[in-house]
Biotite code that builds the C-alpha atoms (Angstrom):
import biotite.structure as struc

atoms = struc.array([
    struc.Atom([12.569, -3.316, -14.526], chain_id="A", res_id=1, res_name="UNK", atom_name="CA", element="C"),
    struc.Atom([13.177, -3.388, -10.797], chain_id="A", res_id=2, res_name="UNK", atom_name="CA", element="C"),
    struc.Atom([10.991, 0.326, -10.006], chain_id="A", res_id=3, res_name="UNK", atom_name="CA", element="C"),
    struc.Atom([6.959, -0.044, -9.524], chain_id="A", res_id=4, res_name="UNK", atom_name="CA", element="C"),
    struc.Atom([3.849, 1.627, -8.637], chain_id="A", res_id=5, res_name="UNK", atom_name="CA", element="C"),
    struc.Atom([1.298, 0.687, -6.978], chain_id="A", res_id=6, res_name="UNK", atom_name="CA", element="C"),
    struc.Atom([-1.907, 2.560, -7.407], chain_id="A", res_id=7, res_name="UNK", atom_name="CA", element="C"),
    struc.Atom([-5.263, 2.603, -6.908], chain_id="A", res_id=8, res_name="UNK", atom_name="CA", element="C"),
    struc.Atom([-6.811, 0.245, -3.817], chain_id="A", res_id=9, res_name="UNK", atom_name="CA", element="C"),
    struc.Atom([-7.058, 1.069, -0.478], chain_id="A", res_id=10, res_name="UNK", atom_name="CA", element="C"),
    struc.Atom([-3.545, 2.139, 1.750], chain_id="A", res_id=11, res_name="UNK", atom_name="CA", element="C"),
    struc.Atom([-3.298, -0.894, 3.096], chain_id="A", res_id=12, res_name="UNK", atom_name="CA", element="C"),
    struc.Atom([-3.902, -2.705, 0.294], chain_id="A", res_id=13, res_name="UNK", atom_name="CA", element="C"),
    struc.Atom([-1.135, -0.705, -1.400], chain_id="A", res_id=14, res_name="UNK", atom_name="CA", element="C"),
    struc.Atom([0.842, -1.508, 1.505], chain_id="A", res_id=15, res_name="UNK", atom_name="CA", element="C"),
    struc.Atom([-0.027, -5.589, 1.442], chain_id="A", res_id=16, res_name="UNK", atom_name="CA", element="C"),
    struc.Atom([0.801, -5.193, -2.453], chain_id="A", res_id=17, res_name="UNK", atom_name="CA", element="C"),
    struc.Atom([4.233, -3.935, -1.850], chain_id="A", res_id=18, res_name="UNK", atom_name="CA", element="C"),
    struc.Atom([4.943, -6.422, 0.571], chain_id="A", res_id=19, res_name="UNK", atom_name="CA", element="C"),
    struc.Atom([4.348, -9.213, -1.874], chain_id="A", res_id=20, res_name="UNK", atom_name="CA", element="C"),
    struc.Atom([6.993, -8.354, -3.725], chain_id="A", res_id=21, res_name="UNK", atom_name="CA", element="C"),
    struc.Atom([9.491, -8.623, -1.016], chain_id="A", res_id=22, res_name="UNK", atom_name="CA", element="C"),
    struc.Atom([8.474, -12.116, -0.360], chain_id="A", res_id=23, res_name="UNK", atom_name="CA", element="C"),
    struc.Atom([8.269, -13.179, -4.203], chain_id="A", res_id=24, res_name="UNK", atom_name="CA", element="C"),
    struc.Atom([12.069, -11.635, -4.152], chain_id="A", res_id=25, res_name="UNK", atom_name="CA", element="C"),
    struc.Atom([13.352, -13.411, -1.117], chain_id="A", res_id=26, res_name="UNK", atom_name="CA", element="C"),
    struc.Atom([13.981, -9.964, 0.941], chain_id="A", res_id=27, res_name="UNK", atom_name="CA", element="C"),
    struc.Atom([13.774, -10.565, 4.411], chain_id="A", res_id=28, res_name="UNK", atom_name="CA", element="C"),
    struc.Atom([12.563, -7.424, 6.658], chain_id="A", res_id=29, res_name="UNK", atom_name="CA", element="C"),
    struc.Atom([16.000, -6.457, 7.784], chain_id="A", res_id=30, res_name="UNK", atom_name="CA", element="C"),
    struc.Atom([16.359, -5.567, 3.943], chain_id="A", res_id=31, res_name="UNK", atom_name="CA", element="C"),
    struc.Atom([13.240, -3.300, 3.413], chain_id="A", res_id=32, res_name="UNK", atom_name="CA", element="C"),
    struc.Atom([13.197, 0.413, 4.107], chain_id="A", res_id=33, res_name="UNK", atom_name="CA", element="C"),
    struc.Atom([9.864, 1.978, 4.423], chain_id="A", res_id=34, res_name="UNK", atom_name="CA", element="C"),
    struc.Atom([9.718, 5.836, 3.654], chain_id="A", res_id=35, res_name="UNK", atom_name="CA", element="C"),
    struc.Atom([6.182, 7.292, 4.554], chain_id="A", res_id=36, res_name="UNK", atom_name="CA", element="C"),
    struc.Atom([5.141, 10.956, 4.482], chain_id="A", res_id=37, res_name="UNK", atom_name="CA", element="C"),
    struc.Atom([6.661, 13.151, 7.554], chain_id="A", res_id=38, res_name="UNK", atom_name="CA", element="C"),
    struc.Atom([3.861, 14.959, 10.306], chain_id="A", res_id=39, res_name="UNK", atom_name="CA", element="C"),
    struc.Atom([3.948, 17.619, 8.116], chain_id="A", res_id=40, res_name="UNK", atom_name="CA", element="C"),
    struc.Atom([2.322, 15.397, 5.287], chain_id="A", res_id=41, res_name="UNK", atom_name="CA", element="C"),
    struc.Atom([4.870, 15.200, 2.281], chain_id="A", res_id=42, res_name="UNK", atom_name="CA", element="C"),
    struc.Atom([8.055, 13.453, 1.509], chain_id="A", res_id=43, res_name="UNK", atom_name="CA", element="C"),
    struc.Atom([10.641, 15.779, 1.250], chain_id="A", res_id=44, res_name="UNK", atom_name="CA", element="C"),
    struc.Atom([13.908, 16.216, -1.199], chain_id="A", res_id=45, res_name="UNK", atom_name="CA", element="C"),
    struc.Atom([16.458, 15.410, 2.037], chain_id="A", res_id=46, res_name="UNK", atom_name="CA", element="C"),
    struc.Atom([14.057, 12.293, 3.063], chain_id="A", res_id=47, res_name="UNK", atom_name="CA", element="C"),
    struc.Atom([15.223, 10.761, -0.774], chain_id="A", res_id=48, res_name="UNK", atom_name="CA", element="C"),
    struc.Atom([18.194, 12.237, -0.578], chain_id="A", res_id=49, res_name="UNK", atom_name="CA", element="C"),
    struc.Atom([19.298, 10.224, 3.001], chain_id="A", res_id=50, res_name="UNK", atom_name="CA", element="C"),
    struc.Atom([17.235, 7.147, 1.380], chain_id="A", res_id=51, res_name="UNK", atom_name="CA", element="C"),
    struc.Atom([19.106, 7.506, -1.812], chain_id="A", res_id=52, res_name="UNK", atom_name="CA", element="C"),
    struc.Atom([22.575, 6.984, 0.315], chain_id="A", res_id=53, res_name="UNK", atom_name="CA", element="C"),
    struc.Atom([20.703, 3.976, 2.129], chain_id="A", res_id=54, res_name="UNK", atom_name="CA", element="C"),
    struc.Atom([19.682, 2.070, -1.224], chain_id="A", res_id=55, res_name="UNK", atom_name="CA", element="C"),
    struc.Atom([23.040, 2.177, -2.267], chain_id="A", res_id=56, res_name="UNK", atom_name="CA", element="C"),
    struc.Atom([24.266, -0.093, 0.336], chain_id="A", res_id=57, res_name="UNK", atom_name="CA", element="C"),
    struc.Atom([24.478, -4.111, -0.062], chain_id="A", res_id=58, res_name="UNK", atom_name="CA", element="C"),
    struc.Atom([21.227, -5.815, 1.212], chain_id="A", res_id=59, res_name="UNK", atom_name="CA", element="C"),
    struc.Atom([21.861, -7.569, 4.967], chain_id="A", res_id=60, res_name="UNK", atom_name="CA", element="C"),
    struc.Atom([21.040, -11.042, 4.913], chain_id="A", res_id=61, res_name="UNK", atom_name="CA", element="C"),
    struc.Atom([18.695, -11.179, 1.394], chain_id="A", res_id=62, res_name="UNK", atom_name="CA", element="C"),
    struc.Atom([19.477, -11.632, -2.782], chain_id="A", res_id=63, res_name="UNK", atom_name="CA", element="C"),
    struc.Atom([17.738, -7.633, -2.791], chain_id="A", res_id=64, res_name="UNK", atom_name="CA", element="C"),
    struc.Atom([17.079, -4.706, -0.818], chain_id="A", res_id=65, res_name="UNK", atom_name="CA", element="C"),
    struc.Atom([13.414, -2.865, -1.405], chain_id="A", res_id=66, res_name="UNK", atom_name="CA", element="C"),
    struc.Atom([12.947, 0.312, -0.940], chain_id="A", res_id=67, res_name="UNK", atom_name="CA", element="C"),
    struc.Atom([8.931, 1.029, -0.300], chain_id="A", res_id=68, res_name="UNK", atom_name="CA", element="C"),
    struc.Atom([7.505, 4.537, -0.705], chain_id="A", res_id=69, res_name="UNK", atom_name="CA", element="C"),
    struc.Atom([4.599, 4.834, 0.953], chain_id="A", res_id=70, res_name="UNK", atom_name="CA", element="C"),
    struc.Atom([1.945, 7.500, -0.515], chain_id="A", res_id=71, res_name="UNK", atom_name="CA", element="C"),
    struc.Atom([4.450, 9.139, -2.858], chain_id="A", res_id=72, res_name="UNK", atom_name="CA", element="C"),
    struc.Atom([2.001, 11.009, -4.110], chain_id="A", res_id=73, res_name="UNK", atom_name="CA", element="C"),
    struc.Atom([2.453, 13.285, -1.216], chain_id="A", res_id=74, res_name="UNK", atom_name="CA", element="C"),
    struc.Atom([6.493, 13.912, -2.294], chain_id="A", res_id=75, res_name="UNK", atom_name="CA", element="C"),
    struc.Atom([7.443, 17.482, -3.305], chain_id="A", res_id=76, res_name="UNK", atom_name="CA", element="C"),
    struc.Atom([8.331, 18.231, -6.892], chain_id="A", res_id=77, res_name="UNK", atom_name="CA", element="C"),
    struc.Atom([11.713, 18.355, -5.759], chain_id="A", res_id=78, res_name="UNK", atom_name="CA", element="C"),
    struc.Atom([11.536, 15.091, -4.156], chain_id="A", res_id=79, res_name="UNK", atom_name="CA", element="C"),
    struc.Atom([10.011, 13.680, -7.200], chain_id="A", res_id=80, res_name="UNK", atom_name="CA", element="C"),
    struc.Atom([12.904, 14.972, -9.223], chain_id="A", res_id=81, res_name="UNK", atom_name="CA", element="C"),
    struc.Atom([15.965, 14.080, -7.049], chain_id="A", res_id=82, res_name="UNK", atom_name="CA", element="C"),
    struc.Atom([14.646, 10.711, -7.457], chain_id="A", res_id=83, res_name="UNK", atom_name="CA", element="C"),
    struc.Atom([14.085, 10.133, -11.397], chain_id="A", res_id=84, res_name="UNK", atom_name="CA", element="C"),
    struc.Atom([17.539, 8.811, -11.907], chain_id="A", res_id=85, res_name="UNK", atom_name="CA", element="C"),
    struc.Atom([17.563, 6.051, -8.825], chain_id="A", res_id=86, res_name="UNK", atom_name="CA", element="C"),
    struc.Atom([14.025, 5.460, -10.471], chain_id="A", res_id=87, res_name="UNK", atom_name="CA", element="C"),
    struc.Atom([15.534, 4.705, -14.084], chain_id="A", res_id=88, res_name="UNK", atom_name="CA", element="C"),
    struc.Atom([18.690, 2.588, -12.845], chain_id="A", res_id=89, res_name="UNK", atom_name="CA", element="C"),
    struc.Atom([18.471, 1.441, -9.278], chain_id="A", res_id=90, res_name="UNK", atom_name="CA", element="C"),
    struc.Atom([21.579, -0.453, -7.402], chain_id="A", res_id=91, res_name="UNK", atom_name="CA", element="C"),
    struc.Atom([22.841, -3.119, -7.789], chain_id="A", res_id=92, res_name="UNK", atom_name="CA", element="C"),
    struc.Atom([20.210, -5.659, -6.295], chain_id="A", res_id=93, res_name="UNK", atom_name="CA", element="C"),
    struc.Atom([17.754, -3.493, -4.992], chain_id="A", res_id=94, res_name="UNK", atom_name="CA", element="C"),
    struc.Atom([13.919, -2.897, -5.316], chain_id="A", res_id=95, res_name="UNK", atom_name="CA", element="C"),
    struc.Atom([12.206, 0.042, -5.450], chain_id="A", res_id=96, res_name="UNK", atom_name="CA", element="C"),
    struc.Atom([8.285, 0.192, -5.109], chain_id="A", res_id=97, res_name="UNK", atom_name="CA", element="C"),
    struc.Atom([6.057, 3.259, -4.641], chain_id="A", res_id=98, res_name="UNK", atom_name="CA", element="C"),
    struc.Atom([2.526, 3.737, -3.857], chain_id="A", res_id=99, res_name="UNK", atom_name="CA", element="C"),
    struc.Atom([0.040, 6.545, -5.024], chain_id="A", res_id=100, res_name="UNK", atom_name="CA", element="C"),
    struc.Atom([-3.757, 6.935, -4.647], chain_id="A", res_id=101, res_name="UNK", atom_name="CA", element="C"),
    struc.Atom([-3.732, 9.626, -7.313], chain_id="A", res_id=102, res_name="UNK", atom_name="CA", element="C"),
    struc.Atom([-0.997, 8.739, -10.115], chain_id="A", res_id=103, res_name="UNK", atom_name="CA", element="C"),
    struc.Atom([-2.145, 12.136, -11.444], chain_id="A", res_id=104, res_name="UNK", atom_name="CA", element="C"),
    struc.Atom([-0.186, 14.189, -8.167], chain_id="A", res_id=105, res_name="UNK", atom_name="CA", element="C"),
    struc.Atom([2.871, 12.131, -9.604], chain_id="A", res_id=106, res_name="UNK", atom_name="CA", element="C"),
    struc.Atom([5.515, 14.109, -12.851], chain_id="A", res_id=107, res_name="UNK", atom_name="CA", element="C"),
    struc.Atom([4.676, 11.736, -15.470], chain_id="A", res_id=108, res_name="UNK", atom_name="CA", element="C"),
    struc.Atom([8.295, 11.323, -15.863], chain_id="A", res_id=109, res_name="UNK", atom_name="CA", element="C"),
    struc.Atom([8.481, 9.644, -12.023], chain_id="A", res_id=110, res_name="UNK", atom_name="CA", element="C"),
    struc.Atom([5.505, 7.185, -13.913], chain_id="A", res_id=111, res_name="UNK", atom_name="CA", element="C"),
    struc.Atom([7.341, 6.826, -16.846], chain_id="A", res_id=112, res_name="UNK", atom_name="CA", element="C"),
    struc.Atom([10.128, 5.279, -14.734], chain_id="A", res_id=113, res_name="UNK", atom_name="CA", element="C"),
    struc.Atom([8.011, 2.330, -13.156], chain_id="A", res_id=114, res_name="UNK", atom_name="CA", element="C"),
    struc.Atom([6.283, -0.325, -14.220], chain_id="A", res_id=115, res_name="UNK", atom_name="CA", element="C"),
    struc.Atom([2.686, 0.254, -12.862], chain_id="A", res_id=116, res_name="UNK", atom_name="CA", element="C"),
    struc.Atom([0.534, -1.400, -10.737], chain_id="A", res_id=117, res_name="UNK", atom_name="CA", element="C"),
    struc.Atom([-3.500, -0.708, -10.989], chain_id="A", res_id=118, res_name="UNK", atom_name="CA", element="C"),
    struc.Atom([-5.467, -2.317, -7.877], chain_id="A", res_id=119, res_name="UNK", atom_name="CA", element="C"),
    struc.Atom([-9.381, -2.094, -8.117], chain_id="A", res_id=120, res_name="UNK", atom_name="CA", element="C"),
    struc.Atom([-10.832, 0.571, -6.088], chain_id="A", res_id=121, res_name="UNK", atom_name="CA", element="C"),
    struc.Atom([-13.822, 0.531, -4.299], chain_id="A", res_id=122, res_name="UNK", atom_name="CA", element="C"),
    struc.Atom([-16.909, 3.035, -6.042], chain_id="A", res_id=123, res_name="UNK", atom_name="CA", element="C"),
    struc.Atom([-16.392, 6.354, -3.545], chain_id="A", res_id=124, res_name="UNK", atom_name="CA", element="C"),
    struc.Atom([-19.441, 8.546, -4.221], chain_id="A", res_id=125, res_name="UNK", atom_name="CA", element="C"),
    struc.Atom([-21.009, 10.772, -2.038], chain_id="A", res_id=126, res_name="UNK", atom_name="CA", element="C"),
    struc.Atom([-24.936, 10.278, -1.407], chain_id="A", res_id=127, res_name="UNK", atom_name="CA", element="C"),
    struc.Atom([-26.817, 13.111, -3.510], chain_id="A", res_id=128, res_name="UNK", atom_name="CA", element="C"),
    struc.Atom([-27.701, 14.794, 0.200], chain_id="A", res_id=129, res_name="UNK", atom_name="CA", element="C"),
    struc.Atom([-24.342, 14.303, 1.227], chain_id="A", res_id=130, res_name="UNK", atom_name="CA", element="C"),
    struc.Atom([-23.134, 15.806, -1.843], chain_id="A", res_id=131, res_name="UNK", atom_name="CA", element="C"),
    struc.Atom([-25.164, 18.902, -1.665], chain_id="A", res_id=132, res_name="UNK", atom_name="CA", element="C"),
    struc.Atom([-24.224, 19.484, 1.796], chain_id="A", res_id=133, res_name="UNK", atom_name="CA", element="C"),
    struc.Atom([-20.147, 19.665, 1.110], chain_id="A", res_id=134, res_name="UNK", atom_name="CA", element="C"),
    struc.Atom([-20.447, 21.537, -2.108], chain_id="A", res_id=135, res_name="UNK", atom_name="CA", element="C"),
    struc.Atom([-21.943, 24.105, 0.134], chain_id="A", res_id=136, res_name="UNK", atom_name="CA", element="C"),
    struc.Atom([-19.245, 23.791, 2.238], chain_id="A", res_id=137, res_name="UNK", atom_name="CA", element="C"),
    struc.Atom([-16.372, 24.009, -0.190], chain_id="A", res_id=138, res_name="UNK", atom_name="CA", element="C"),
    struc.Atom([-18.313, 27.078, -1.751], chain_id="A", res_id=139, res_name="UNK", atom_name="CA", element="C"),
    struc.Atom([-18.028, 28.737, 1.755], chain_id="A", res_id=140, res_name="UNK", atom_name="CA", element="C"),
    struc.Atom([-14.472, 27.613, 1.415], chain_id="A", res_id=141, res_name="UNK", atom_name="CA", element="C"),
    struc.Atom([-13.657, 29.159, -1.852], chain_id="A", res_id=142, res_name="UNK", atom_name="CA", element="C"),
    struc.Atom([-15.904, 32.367, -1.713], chain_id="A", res_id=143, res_name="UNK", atom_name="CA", element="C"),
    struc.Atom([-17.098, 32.906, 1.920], chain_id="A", res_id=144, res_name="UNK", atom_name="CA", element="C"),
    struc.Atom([-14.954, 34.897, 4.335], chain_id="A", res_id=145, res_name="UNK", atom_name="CA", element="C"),
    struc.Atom([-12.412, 34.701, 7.249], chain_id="A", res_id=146, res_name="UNK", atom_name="CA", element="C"),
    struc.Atom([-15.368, 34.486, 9.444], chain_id="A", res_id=147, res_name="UNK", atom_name="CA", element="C"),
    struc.Atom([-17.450, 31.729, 7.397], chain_id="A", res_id=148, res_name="UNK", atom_name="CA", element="C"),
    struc.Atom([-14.153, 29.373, 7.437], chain_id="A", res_id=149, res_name="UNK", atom_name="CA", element="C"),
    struc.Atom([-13.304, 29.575, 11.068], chain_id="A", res_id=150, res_name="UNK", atom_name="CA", element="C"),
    struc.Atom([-17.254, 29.058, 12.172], chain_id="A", res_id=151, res_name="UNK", atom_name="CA", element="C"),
    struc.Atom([-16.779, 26.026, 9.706], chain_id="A", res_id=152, res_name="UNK", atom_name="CA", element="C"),
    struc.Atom([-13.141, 24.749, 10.912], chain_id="A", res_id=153, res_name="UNK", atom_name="CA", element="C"),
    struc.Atom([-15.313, 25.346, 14.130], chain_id="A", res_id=154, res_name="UNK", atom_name="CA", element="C"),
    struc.Atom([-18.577, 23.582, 13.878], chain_id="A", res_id=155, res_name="UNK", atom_name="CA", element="C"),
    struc.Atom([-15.983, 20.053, 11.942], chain_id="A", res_id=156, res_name="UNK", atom_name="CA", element="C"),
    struc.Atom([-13.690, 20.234, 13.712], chain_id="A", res_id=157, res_name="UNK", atom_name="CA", element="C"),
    struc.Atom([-14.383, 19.800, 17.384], chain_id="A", res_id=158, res_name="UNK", atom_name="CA", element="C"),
    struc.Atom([-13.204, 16.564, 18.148], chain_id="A", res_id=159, res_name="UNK", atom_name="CA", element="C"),
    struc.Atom([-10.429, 14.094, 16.151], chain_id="A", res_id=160, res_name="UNK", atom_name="CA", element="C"),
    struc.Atom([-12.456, 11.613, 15.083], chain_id="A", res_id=161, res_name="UNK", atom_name="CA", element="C"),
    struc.Atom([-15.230, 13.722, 13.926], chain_id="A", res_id=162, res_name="UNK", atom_name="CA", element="C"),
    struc.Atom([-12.504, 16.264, 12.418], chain_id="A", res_id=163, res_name="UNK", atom_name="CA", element="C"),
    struc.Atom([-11.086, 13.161, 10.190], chain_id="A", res_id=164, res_name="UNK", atom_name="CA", element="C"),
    struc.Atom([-14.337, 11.857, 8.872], chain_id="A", res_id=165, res_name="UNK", atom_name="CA", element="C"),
    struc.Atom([-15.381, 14.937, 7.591], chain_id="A", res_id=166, res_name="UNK", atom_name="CA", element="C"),
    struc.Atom([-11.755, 15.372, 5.956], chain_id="A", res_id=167, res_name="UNK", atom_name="CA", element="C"),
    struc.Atom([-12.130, 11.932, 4.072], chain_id="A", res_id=168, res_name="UNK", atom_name="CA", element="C"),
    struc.Atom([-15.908, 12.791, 2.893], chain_id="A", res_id=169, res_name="UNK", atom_name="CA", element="C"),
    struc.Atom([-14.511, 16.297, 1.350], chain_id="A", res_id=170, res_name="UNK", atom_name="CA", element="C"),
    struc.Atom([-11.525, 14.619, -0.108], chain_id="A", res_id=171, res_name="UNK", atom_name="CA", element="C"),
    struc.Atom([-13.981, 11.980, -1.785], chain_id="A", res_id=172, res_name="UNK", atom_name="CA", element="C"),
    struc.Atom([-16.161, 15.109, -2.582], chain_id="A", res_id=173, res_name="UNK", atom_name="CA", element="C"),
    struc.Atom([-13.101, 16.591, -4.188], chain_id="A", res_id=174, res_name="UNK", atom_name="CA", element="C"),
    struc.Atom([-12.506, 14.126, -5.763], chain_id="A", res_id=175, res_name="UNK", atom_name="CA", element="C"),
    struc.Atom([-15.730, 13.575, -7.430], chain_id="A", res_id=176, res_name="UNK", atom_name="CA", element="C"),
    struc.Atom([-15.333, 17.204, -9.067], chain_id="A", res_id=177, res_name="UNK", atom_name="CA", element="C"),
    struc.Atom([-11.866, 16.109, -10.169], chain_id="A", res_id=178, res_name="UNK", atom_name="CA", element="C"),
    struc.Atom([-13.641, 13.130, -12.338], chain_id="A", res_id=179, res_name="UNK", atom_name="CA", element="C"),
    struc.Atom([-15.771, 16.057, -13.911], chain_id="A", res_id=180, res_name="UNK", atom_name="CA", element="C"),
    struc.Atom([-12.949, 18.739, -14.221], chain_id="A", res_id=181, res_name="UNK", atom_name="CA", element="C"),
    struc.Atom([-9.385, 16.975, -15.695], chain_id="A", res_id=182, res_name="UNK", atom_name="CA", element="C"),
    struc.Atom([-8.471, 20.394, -17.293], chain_id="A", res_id=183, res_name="UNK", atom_name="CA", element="C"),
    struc.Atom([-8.186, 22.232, -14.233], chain_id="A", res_id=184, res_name="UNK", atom_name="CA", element="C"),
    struc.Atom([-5.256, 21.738, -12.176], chain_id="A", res_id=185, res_name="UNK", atom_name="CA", element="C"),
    struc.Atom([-6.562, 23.747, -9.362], chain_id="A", res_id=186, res_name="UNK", atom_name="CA", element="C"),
    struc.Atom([-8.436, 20.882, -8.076], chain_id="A", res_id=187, res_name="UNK", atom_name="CA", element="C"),
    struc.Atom([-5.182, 18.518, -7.949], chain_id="A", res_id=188, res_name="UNK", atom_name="CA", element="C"),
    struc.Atom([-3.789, 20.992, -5.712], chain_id="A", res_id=189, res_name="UNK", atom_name="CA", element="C"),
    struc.Atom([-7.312, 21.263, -3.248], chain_id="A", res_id=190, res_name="UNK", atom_name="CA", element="C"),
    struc.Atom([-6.589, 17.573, -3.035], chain_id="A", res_id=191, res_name="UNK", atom_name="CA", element="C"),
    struc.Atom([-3.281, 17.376, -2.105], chain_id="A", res_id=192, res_name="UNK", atom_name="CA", element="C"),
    struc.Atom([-3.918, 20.221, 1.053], chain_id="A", res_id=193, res_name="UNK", atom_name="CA", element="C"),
    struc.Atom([-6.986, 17.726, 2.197], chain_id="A", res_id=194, res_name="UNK", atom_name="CA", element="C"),
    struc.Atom([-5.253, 15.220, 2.108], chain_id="A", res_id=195, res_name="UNK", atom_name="CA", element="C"),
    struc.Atom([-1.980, 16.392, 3.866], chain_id="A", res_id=196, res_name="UNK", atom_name="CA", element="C"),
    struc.Atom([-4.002, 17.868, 6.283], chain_id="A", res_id=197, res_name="UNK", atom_name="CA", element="C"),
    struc.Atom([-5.691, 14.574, 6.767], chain_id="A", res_id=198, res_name="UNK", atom_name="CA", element="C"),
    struc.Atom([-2.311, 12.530, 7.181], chain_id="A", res_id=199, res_name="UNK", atom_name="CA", element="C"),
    struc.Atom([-1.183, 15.320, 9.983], chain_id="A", res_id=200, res_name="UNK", atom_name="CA", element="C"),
    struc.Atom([-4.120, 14.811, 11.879], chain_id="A", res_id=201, res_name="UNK", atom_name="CA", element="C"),
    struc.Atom([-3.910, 10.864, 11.644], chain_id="A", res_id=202, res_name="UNK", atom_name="CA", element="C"),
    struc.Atom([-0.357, 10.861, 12.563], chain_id="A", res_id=203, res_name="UNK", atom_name="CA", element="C"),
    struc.Atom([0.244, 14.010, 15.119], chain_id="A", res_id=204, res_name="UNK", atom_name="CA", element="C"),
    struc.Atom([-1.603, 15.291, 18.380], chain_id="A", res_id=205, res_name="UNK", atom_name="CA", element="C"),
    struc.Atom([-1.855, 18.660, 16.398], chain_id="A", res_id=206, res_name="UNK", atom_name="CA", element="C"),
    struc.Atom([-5.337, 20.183, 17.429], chain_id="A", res_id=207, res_name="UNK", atom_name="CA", element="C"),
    struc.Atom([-8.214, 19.306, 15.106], chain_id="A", res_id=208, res_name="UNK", atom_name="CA", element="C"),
    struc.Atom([-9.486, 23.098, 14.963], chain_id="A", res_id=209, res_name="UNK", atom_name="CA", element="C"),
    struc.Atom([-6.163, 24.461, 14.175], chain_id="A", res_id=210, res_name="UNK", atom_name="CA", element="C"),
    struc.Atom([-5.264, 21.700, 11.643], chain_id="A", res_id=211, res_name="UNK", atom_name="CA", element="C"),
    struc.Atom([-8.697, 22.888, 9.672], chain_id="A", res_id=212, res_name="UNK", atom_name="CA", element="C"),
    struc.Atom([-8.409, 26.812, 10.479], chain_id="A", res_id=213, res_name="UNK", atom_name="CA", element="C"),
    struc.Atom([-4.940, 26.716, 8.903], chain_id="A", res_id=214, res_name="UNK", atom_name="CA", element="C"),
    struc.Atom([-6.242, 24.839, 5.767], chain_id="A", res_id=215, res_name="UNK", atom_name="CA", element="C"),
    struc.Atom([-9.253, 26.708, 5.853], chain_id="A", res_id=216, res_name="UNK", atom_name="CA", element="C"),
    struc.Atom([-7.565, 29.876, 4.860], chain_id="A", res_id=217, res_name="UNK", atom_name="CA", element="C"),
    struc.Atom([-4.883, 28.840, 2.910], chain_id="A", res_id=218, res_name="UNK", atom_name="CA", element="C"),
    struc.Atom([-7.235, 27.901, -0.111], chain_id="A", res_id=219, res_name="UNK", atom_name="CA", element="C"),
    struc.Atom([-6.784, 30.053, -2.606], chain_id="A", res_id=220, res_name="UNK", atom_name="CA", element="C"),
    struc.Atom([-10.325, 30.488, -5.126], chain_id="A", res_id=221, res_name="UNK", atom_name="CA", element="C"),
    struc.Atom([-10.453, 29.620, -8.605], chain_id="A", res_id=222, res_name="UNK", atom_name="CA", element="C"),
    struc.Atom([-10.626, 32.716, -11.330], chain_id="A", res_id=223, res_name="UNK", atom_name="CA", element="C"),
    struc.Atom([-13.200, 31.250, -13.504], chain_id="A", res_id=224, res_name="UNK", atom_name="CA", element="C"),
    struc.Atom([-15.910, 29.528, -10.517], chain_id="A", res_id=225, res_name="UNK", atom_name="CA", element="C"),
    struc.Atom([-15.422, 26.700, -8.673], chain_id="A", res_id=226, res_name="UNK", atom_name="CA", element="C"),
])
């Protein structure tokens, strides 16, 4: 089997992972393509499809060509889909390796194709004061009103750095009710908008306040309680 996934670990870990298996198969770095998520935070259906046409070629000056997909967890459904068959038979001579945090945000049919990958993660838990502080939060997020989230996207959002560190504390938050609620999708899908939202504001000058404000109100609240 020449597809993999790599979960669990840290990005870069992921990232160092991946890169071991060029060097175990002899491909040289003229002969790896690296596909990340776009500003926007995803990896769209025309991003595989242009890669797709790219994989097919022969590899430059190495025995394979690898084709590393970083944080494909982020990739649309349709992304996901359009890629099933290069995931079941790749070319001729070529590698393909994807990485995931949450294997869960993946179709099980995309896992199914891949022989995985688990690094140890470090423990991620929230101090109990810490805890109680952002379930407030993501209450006010779920039930409070436009006001409530835009004093909020104000008050955590006023600077970059400040704006990100609160992103990766709710997404570990999120996270942590995700370990306590696997039958409810909904929180899958609050993870996936943190976490986009985090990659745009780690990878484009887009205002911090904004960024939050649009995220902010685009949560949708859960039928049954949160």
């Amino acid at each position: 089997m020449h597809s993999f996934l790599i979960i669990g670990g840290t990005p870069d870990k992921r990232r160092e992972k991946a890169l071991e298996f060029a060097k175990s198969y002899g491909v040289s770095q003229f002969d790896i393509l690296v596909i990340e998520p776009t500003t926007a935070g995803s990896i769209g259906i025309d991003k595989v499809r242009e890669v797709k046409a790219k994989l097919a070629l022969k590899p430059f000056n190495s025995p394979f060509k690898l084709g590393l997909f970083l944080d494909f967890d982020t990739a649309t459904i349709e992304a996901q889909n359009a890629f099933l068959k290069t995931l079941e038979e790749p070319p001729a001579n070529t590698i393909i390796v994807l990485t995931a945090h949450n294997k869960d945000l993946l179709l099980p049919t995309v896992v199914s194709r891949c022989q995985v990958i688990t690094l140890a993660t470090s423990h991620e838990q929230l101090a109990t004061s810490e805890f109680s502080v952002f379930s407030f939060q993501f209450s006010v997020l779920l039930t409070g009103g436009v006001g409530e989230k835009l004093k909020l996207a104000e008050d955590v959002g006023k600077n970059r750095e400040e704006a990100a560190a609160w992103l990766e504390k709710m997404i570990i938050f999120i996270r942590q009710k995700l370990a306590g609620n696997h039958s409810n999708p909904n929180y899958l899908n609050f993870l996936k908008s943190f976490q986009k939202t985090h990659t745009l504001l780690s990878t484009t000058n887009v205002n911090p306040r904004f960024a939050l404000e649009n995220l902010f109100l685009s949560l949708i609240p859960l039928e049954n309680g949160w």
